[in-house]
C-alpha positions, 0 to 999 in steps of 0.5 A: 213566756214568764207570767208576771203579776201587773203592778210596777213592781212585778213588771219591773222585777221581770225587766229586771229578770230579762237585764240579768239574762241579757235577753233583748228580745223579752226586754222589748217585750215588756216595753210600751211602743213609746218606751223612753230609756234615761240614762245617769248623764240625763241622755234620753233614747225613745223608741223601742227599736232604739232602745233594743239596739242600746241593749244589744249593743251594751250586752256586747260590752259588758256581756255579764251585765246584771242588777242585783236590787235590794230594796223595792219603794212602789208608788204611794198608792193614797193618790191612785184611784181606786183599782189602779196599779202603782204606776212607778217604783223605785229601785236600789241596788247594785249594778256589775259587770265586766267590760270586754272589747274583744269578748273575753271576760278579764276579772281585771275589767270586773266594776260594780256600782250603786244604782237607783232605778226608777220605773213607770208602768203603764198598762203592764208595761215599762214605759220609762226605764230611768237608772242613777248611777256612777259610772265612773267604775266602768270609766276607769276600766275603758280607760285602761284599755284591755 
């Protein structure tokens, strides 16, 4: 297992680094127990279990799926006490993938998004995992239908 640091920064780089890789099981890892997942549409998931089947099922249909951030925004760190990890970052980036019904990866069903991505940490773990995104890129590939 990768050694991460314990701000909300490094923890949420490693959740990112698990996303890239599709790698369910490391993403429940760095879960909490009470983990929420919030999607752009505000839908709420809680749970890890639910949350690793959201993950599995979304890696079959956008198997390439990955987050490329660009900028980094930790809590401000002046209304923490004093020791304390910054409990939440923000993340701005972009967001790709190709969508798949059938497996095969079609460079016609190839989307990329903006995205913003806001992460509390709690005791080195990601405890919620909100993302802000458009998704009408991946719409309008589902809707062509290959």
């Amino acid at each position: 297992m990768e050694s991460i640091g314990h701000t909300a920064e490094t923890v949420a780089q490693a959740f990112i680094r698990a996303i890239n890789r599709q790698d369910v099981d490391r993403l429940v890892q760095l879960m909490s127990p009470a983990h929420r997942f919030i999607d752009s549409l505000g839908n709420v998931v809680e749970g890890r279990d639910k949350i690793r089947e959201g993950w599995a099922g979304y890696f079959r249909m956008v198997p390439d799926y990955s987050i490329a951030i660009e900028e980094y925004y930790p809590a401000d760190s002046s209304s923490l006490v004093e020791g304390d990890a910054d409990p939440v970052v923000i993340m701005l980036g972009l967001a790709s993938g190709t969508y798949t019904r059938d497996g095969k990866l079609r460079p016609e069903n190839r989307w990329q998004t903006p995205v913003a991505i806001r992460a509390l940490v709690e005791d080195s773990l990601v405890a919620e995992w909100r993302v802000y995104a458009d998704n009408e890129p991946i719409r309008k590939v589902m809707a062509a239908g290959k």
